[in-house]
MARBA-3410 file (N, C-alpha, C, O; in Angstrom, 1 decimal):
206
124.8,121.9,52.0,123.8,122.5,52.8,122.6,121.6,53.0,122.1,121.5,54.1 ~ 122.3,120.9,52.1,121.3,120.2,52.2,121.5,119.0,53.2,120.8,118.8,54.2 ~ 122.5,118.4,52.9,123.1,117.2,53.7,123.1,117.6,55.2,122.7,116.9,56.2 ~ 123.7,119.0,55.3,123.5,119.7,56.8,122.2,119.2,57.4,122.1,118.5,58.4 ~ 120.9,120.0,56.4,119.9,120.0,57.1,119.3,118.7,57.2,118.4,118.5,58.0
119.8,117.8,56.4,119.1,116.0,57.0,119.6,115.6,58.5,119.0,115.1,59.5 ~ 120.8,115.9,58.4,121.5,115.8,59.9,120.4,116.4,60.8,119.6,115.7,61.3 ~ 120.5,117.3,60.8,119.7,118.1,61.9,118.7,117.4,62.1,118.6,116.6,63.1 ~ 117.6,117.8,61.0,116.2,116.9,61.2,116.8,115.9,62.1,116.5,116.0,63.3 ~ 117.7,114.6,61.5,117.5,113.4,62.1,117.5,113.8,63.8,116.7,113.6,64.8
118.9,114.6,63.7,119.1,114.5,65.2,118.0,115.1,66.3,117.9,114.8,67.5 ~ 117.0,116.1,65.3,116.2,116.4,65.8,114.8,114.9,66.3,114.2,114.6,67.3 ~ 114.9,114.4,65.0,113.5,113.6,65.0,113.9,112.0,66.2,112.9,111.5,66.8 ~ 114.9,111.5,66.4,115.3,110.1,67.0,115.2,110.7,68.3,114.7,109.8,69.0 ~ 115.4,111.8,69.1,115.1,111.5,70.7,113.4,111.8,70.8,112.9,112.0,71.9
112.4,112.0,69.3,111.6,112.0,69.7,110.3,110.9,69.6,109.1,110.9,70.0 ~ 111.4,109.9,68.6,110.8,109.0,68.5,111.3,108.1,69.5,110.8,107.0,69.3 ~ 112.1,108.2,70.5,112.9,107.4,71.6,111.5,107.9,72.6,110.8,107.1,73.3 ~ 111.3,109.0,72.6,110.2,109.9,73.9,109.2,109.1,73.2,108.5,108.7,74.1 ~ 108.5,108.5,71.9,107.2,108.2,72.0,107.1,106.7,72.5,106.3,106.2,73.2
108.2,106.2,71.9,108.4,104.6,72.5,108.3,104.2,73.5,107.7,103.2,74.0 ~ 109.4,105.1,74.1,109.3,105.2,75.8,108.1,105.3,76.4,107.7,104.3,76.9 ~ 107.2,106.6,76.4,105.6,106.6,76.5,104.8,105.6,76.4,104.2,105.2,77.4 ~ 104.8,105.1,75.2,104.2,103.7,75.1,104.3,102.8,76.0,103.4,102.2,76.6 ~ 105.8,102.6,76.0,105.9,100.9,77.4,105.5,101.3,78.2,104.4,100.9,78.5
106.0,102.4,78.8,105.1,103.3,80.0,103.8,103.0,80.5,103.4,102.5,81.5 ~ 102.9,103.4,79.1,101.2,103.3,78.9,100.8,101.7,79.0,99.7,101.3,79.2 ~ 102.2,100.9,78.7,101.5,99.6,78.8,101.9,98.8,79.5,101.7,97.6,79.3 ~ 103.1,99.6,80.9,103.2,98.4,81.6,102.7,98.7,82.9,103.3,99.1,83.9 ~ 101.0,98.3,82.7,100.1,98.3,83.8,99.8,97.1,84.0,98.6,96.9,83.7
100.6,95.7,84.5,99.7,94.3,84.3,98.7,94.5,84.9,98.4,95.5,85.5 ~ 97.7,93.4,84.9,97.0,92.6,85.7,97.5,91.6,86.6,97.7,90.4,86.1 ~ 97.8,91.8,88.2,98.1,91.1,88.8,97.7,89.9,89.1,96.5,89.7,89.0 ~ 98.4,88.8,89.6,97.5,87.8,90.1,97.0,87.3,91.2,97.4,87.4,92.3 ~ 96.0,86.7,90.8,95.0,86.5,92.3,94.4,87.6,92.7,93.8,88.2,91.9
94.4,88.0,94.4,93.6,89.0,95.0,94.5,89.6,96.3,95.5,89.0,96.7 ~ 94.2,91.1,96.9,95.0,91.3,97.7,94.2,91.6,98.8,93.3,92.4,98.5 ~ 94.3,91.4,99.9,94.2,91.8,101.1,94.5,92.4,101.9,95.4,91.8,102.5 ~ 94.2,94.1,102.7,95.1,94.8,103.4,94.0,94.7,105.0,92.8,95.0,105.1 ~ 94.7,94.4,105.6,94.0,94.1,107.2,94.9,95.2,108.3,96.1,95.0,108.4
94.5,95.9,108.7,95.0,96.6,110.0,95.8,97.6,109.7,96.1,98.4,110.6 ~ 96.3,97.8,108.2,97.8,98.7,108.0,97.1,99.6,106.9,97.6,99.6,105.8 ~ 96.1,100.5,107.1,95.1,101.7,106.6,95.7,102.7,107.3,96.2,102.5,108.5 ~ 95.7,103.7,106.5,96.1,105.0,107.2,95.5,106.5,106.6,96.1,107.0,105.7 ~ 94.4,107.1,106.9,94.0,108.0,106.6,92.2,108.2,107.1,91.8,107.8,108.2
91.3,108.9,106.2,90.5,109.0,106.9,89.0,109.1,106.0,89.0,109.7,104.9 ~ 87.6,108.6,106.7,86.4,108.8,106.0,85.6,110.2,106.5,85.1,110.4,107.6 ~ 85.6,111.0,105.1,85.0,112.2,105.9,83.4,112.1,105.4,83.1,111.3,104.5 ~ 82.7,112.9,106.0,81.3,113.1,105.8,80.3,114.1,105.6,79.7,114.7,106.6 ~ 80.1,114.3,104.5,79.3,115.8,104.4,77.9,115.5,103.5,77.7,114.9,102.4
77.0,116.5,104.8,77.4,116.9,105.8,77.4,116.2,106.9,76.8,115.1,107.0 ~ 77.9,116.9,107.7,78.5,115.8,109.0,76.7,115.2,109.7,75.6,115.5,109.9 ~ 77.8,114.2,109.9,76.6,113.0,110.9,76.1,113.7,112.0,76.9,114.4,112.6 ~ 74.7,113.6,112.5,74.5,114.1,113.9,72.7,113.0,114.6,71.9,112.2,114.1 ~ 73.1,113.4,115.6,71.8,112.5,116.4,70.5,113.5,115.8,70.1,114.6,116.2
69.9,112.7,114.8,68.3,113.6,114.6,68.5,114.1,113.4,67.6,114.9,113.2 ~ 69.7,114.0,112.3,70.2,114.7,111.1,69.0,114.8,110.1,68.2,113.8,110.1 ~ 68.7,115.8,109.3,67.6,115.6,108.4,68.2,115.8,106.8,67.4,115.6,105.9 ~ 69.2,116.2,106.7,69.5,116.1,105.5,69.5,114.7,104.1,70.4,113.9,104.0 ~ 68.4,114.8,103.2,68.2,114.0,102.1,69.4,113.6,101.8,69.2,112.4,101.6
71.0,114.0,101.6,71.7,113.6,100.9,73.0,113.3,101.8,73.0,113.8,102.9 ~ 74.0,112.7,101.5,75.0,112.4,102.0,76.7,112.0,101.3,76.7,111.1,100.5 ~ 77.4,112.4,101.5,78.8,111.7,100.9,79.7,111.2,101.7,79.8,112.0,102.7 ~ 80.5,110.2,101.8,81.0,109.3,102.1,82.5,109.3,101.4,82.7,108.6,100.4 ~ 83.6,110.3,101.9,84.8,110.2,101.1,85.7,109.7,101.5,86.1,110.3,102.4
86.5,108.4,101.2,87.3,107.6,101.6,88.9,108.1,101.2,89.3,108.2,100.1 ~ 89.7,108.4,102.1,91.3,108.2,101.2,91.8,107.8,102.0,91.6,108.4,103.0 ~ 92.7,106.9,102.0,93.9,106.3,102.7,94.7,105.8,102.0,94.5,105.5,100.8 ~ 95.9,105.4,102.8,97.4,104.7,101.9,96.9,103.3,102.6,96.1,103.2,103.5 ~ 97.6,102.4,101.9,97.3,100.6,102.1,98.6,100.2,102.2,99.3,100.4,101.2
99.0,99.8,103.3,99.8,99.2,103.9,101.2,100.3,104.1,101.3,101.5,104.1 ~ 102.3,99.3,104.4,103.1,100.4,104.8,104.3,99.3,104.7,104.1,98.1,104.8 ~ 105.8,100.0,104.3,106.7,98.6,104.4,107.0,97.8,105.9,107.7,96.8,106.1 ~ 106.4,98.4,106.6,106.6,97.6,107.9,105.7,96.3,108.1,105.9,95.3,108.8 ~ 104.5,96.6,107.1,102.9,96.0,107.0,101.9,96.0,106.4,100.7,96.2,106.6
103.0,95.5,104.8,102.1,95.7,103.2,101.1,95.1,103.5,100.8,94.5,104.6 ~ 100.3,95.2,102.4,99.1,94.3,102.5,100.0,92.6,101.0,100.8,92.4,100.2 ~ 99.0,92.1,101.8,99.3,90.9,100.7,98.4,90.1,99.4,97.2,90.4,99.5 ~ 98.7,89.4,98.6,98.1,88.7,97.8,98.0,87.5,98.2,98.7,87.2,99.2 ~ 97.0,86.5,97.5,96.8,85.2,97.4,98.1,84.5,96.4,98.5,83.3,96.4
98.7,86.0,95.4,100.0,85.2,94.7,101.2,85.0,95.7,102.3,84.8,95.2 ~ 101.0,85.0,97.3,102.3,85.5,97.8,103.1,86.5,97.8,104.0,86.7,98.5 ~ 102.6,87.4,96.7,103.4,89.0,96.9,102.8,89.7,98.0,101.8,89.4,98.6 ~ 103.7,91.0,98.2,103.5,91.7,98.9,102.8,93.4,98.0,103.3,93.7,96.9 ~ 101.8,94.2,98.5,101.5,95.4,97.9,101.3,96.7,98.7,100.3,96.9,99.5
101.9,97.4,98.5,101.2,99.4,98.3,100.8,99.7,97.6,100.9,99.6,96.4 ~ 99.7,100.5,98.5,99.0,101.8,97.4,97.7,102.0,98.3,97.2,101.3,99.2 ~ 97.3,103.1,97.8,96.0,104.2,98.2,94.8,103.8,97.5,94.7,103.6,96.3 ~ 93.8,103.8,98.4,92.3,104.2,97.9,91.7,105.4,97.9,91.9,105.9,99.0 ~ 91.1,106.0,97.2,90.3,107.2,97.2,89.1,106.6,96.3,89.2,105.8,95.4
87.9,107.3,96.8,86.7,107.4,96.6,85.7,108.0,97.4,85.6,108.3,98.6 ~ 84.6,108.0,96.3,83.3,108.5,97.4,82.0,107.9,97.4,81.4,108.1,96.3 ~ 81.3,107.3,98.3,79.9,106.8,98.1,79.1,108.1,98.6,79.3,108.9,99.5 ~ 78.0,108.1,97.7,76.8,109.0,97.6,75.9,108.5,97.8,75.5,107.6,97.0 ~ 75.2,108.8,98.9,73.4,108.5,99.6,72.4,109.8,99.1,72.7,110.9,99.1
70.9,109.2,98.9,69.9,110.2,98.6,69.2,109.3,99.3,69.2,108.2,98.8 ~ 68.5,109.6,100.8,67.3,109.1,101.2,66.9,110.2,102.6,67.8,110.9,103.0 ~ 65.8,110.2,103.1,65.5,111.1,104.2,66.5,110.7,105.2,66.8,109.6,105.5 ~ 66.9,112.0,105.8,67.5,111.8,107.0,69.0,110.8,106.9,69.3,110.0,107.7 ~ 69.8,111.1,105.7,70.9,110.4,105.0,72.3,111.2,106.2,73.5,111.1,106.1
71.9,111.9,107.1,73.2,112.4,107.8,72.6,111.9,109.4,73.0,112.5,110.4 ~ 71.6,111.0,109.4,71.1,110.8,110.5,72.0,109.8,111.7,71.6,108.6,111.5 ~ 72.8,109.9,112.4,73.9,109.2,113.4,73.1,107.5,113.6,73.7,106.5,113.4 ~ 71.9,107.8,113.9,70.6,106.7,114.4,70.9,105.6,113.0,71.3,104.5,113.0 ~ 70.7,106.5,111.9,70.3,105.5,111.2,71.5,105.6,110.1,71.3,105.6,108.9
72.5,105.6,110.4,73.9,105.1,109.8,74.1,104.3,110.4,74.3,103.2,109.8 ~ 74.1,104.4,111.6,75.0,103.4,113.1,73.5,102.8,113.2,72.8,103.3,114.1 ~ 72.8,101.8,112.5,71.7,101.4,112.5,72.1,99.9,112.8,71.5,99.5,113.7 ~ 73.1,99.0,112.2,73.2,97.9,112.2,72.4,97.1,111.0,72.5,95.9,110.7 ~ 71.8,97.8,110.5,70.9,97.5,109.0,71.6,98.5,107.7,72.0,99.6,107.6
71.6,97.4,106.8,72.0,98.0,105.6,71.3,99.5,104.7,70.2,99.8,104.3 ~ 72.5,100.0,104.6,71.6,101.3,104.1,71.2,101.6,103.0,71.6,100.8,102.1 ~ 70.4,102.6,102.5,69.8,102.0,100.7,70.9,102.6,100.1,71.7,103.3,100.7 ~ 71.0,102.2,98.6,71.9,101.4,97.9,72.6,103.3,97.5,72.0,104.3,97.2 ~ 74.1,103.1,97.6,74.6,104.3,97.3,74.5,104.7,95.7,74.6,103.8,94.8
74.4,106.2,95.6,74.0,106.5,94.1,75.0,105.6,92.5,76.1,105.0,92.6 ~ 74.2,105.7,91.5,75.3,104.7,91.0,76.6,105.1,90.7,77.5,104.2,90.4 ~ 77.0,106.9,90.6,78.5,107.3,90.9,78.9,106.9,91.7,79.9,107.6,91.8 ~ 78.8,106.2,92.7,79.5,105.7,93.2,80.8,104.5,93.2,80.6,103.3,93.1 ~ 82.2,105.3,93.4,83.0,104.0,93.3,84.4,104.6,94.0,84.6,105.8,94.1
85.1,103.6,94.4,86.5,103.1,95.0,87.9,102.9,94.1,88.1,101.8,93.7 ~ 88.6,103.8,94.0,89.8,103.2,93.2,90.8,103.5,94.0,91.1,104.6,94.6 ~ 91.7,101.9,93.9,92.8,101.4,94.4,94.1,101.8,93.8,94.2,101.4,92.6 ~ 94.9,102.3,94.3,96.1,102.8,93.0,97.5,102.1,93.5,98.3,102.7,94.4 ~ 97.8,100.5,92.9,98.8,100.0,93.6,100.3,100.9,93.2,100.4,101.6,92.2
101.0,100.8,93.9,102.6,101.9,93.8,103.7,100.6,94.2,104.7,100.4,93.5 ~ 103.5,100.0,94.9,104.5,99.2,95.2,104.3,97.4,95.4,104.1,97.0,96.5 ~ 104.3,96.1,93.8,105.2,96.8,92.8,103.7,97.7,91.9,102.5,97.4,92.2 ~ 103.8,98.4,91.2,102.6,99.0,90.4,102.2,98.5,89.5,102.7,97.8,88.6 ~ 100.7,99.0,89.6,99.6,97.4,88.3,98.7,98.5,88.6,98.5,99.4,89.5
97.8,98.0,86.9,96.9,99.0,86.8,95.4,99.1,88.0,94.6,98.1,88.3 ~ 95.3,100.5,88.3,94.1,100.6,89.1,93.3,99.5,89.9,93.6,98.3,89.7 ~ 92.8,99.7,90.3,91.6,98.5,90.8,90.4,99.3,91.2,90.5,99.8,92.3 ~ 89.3,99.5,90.4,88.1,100.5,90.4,87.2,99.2,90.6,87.2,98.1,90.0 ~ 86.4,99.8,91.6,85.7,98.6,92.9,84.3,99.9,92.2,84.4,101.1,92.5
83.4,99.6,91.5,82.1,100.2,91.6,80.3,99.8,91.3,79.8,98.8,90.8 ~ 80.0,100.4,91.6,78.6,99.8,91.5,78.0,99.8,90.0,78.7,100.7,89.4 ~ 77.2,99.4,89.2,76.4,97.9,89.9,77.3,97.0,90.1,78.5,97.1,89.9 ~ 76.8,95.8,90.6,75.5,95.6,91.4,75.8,96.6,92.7,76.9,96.7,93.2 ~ 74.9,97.2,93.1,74.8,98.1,93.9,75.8,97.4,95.6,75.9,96.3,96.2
76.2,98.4,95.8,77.0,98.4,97.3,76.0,97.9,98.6,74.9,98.3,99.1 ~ 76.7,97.2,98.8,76.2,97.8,100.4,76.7,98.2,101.4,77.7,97.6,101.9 ~ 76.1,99.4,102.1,76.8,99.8,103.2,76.4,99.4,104.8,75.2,99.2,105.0 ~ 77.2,99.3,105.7,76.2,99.0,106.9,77.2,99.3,108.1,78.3,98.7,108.3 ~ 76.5,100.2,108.8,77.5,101.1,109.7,77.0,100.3,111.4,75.8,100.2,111.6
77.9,99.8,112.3,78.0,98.7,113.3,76.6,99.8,114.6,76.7,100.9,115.1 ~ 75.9,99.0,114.7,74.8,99.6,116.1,75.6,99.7,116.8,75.5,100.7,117.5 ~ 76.7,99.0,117.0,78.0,99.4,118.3,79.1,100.7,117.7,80.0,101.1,118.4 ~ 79.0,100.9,117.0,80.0,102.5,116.5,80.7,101.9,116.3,81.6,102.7,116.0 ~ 81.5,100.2,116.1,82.8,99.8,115.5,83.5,100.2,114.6,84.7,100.5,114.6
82.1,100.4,113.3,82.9,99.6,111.9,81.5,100.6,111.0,80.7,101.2,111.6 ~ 81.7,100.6,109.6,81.3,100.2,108.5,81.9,99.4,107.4,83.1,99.5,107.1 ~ 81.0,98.8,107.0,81.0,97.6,106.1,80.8,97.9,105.0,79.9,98.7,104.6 ~ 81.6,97.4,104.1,81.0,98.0,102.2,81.5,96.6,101.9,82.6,96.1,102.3 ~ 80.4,95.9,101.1,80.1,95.1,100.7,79.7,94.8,98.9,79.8,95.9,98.4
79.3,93.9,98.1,79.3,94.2,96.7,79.7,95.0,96.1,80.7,95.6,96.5 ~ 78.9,95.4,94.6,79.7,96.3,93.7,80.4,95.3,92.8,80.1,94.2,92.9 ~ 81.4,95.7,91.8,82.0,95.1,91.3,83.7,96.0,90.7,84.0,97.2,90.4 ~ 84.2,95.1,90.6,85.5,95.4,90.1,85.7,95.3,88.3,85.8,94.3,87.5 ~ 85.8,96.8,88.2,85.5,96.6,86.4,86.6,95.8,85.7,87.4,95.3,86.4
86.6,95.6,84.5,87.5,95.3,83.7,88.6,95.7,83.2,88.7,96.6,82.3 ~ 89.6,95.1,83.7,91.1,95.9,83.7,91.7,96.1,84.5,92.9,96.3,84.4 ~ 90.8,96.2,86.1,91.7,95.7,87.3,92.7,95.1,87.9,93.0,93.9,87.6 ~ 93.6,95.9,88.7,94.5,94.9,89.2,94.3,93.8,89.3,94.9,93.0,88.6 ~ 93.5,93.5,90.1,93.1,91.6,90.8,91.9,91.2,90.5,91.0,91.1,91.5
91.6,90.8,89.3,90.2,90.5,89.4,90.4,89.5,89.6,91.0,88.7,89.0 ~ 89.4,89.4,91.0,89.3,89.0,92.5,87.3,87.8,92.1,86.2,88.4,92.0 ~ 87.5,86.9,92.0,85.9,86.0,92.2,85.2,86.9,92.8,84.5,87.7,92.4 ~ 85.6,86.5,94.1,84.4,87.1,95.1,84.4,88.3,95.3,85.4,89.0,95.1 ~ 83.1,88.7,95.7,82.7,89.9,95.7,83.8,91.2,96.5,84.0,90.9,97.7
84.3,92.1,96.1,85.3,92.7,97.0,84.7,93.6,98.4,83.7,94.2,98.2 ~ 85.1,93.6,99.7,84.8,94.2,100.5,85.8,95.0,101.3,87.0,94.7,101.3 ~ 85.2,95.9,102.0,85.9,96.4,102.7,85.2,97.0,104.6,84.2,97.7,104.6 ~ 85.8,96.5,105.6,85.5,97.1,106.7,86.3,98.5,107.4,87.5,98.4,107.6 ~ 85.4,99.8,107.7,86.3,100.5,107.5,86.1,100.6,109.4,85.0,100.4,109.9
87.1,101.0,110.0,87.3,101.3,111.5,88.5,102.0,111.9,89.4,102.5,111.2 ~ 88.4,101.8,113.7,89.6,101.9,114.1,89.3,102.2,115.5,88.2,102.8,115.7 ~ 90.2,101.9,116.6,90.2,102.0,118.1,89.1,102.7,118.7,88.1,102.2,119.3 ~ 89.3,103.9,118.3,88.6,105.1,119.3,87.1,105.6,118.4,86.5,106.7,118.5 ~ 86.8,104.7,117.6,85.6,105.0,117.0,84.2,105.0,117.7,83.3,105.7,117.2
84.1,104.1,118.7,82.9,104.1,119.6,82.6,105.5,120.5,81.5,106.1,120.8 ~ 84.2,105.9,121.0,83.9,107.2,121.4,83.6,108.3,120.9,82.9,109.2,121.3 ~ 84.5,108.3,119.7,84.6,109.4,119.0,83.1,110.0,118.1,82.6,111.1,117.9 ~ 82.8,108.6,117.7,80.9,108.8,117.0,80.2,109.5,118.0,80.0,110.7,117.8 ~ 79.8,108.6,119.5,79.7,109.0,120.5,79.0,111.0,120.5,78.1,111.7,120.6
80.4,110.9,120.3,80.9,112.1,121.2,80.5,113.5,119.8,79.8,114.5,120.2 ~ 80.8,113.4,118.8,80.7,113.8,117.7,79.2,114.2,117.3,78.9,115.4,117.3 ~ 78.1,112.8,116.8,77.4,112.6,116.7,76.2,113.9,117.7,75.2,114.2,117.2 ~ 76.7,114.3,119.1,75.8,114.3,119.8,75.7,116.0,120.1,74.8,116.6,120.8 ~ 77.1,116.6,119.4,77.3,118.0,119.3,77.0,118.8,118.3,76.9,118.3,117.1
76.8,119.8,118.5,76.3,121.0,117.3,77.3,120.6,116.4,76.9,119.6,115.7 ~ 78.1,120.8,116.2,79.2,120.7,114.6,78.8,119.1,114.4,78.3,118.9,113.3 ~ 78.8,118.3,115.1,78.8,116.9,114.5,79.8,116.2,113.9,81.0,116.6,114.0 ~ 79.5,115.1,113.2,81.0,114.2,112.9,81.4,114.2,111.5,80.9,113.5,110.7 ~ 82.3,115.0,111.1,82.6,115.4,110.0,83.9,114.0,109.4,84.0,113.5,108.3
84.4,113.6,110.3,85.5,112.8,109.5,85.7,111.7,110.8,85.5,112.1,111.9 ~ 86.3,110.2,110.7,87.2,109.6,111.5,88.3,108.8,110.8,88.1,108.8,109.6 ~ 89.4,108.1,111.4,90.6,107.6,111.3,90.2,106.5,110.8,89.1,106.1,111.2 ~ 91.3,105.6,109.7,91.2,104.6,109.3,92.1,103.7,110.1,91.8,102.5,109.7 ~ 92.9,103.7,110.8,93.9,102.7,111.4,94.0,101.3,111.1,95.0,100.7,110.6
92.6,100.9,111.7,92.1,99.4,111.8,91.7,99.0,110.8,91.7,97.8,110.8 ~ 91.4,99.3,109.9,90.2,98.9,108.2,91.1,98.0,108.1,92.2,97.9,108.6 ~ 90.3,97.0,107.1,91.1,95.9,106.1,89.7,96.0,104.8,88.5,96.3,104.8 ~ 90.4,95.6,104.2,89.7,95.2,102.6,90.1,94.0,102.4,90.8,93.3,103.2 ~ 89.5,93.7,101.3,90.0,92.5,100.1,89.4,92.4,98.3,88.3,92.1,97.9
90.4,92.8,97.7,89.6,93.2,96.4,90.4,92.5,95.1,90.0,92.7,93.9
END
């Protein structure tokens, strides 16, 4: 009987020590890639804004939520190692200053004051996969939205430690896309106002 019950145990205890081992490589095979990667033109998703942007906005506070997928197999983004990569960004930059949903002074062409320090960007590579790349402030961001409705610009910050690519230079990202001049435009100048636009065109480098 006894003998029975060692069997058991074991057979019980080896697929769960197989499940913790396994777990483990799991937990540890997040490299650190090399070099840096670059995704130019192949963004897909969208920057929303609350509350929404308008011509004359008076609201003190603002957010800035970014999500999109990075590249696509037709039009990964690439490295400086010569690989090719996938994966998504999500994040949110947070503004506190007068008139932070103001159209005028987003689409200023002047950089905007410095987003709060929760502020941050994480990159989640999928294809091949490596750990995170969290893009956040300090040193404080900057943001700076095009006098022409192109583009905004995010600039500085830093990439913490443990990053996919830690990348020298400072990581950035321009976010856009075609129909953005109209679409602000047109948005900006109506009672609901501009709650979100398309990333199409954006490129980064982080």
């Amino acid at each position: 009987m006894f003998r029975r019950i060692v069997t058991i145990a074991a057979a019980i205890t080896l697929p769960l020590l197989l499940a913790e081992t396994v777990g483990s490589e799991s937990a540890v095979a997040s490299p650190i890639l090399p070099g840096s990667v670059t995704c130019s033109g192949n963004w897909s998703g969208t920057i929303h804004f609350t509350p929404a942007l308008k011509n004359g906005g008076v609201s003190p506070k603002e957010k800035m939520k970014i999500v999109a997928t990075l590249g696509n197999t037709a039009k990964p983004c690439v490295t400086t190692a010569g690989t090719i990569e996938l994966g998504a960004i999500n994040g949110t930059l947070g503004f506190v200053f007068p008139g932070a949903n103001n159209c005028t002074t987003i689409f200023s062409g002047a950089p905007l004051p410095a987003p709060v320090a929760a502020s941050k960007l994480k990159m989640t590579w999928t294809a091949p996969p490596g750990a995170p790349t969290v893009w956040k402030q300090p040193p404080a961001f900057s943001v700076t939205g095009a006098v022409g409705l192109t583009d905004i610009a995010i600039v500085g910050g830093a990439l913490t430690a443990g990053s996919s690519f830690p990348a020298p230079p400072p990581p950035n990202a321009t976010l856009s896309d075609a129909g953005w001049p109209a679409a602000i435009a047109g948005a900006c100048a109506s009672v609901a106002g501009l709650s979100s636009l398309t990333l199409g065109t954006s490129s980064g480098t982080w």
